[in-house]
Steps between C-alpha positions, in 0.01 A plus 500: 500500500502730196872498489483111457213545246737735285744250548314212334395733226833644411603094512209386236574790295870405494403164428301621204765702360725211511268258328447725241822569441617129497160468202674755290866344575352182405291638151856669391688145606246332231497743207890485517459110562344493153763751352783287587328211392449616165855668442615147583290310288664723210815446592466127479346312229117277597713152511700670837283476722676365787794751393243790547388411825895481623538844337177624691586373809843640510394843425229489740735438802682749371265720460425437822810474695597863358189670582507352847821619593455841322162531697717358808732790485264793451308401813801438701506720782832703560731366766479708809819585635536588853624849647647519843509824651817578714540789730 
């Protein structure tokens, strides 16, 4: 019974760890959300709005495709390659 209790507790305070992480993820994602928005909007004059938005968007995917597969590759785990032992 107090293996199971451990358990559970080692699961919520995983879970809290994770949420918290994902808060701080999310914070960073908006500060450079307004960054991006700003370096675009002086890039482009006021009447290109639409144009802006296109810009945005692009980069954002970007953005996001990159970091994905960087963070993709680090986590990767190794292939494991099999030995055979022959007498």
């Amino acid at each position: 019974m107090k293996g199971e209790v451990n358990e559970v507790k080692g699961q919520v305070m995983q879970t809290i760890a994770t949420l918290m992480t994902t808060a701080f993820g999310l914070i960073a994602a908006l500060a450079w959300n307004e960054t991006i928005k700003a370096f675009i909007s002086q890039l482009f004059p006021t009447g290109s709005g639409l144009t802006g938005l296109v810009v945005y968007a692009i980069l954002v995917t970007v953005i996001a495709v990159v970091a994905t597969i960087l963070i993709g590759r680090a986590i990767a785990k190794p292939a494991v390659q099999e030995v055979r032992i022959v007498e």
